[in-house]
N, C-alpha and C positions, 0 to 999 in steps of 0.2 A: 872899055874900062878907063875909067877917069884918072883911078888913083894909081901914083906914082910910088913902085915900091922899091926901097932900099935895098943894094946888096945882100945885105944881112938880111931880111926879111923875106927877101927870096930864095934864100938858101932854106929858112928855115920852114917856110909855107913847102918848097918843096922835100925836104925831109918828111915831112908830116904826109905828104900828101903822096911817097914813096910807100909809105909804113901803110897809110890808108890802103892802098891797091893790094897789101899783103895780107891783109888784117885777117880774112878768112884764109888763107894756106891755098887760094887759089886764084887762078889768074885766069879770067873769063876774058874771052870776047868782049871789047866794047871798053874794057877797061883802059887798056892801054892808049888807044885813040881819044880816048878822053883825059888821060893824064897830059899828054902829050901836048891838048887844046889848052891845057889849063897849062901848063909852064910856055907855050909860046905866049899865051895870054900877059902870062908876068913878065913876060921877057927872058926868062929863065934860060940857058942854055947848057942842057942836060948830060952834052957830051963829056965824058970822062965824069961824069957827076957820081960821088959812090955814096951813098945815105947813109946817114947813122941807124946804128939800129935800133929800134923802139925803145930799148930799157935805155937807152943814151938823152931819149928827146927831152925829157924833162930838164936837163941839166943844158944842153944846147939850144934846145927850138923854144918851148915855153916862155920862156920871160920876153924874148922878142917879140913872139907873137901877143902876148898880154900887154906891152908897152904900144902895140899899132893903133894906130886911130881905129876912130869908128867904123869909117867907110871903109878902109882894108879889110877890118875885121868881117864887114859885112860880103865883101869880094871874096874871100878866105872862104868863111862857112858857105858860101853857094857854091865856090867850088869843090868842099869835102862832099856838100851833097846831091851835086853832078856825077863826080868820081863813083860815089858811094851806090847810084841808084844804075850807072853805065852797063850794068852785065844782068840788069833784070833781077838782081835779086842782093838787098839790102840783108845780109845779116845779123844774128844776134853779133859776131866779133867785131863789124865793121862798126854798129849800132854803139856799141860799147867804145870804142875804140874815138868815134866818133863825139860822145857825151862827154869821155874823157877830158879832150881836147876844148871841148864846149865850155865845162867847168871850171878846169885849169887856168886855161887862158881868159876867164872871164868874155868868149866869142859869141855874139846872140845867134840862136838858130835861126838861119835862110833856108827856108825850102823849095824855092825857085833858081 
C-alpha cells in the first residue's frame, strides 16, 4: 500500500470496517484474519481499540472518510470487499451495509 493514511482516517476506515465484520450478526471463519490483514495494512493498532457502533458511524467515520483522496478511497473499498467476501458468503446485511458506505462517503466500488 502506497497510500499514507492519517490517524483520523484510520480510526475511522477501522470503525467501519469493525461494524463491516458484524453487519450479518455473525462471525465466520476467515473474517477475523482478514480484518486483522487489513488494520496491519493501515498500520492501525487495534489493541484496546472499542468501535463505535453503527448508528454512531455517520456522525464520526463518514465525513473523514468522504474528505480521503482518491487512492485511499480506492484502498478503503478493496478492503470492505476483502473483509466482506473472507467467510465465503457476502450477504444481503453486509451488501447493504457495504452500498451504504459506498454512497455516503462518495467511495468507488473495488472489487479486487
Amino acid at each position: 500500500m502506497d497510500e499514507k493514511f492519517t490517524p483520523e482516517e484510520k480510526t475511522a476506515v477501522a470503525n467501519v470496517l469493525f461494524n463491516l465484520v458484524h453487519a450479518d450478526f455473525n462471525d465466520r471463519l476467515g473474517e477475523d484474519d482478514c480484518l486483522k490483514a487489513c488494520l496491519d495494512e493501515l498500520g492501525f493498532d487495534a489493541q484496546g481499540f472499542v468501535p463505535v457502533p453503527k448508528n454512531e458511524l455517520p456522525a464520526l467515520a463518514y465525513e473523514t472518510i468522504r474528505n480521503m483522496k482518491e487512492g485511499k478511497k480506492r484502498v478503503f473499498s478493496r478492503m470492505m470487499t476483502q473483509l466482506s467476501r473472507s467467510d465465503g458468503h457476502f450477504g444481503p446485511r453486509e451488501r447493504a451495509f457495504v452500498m451504504e458506505i459506498l454512497n455516503m462517503c462518495d467511495v468507488p466500488f473495488v472489487h479486487r
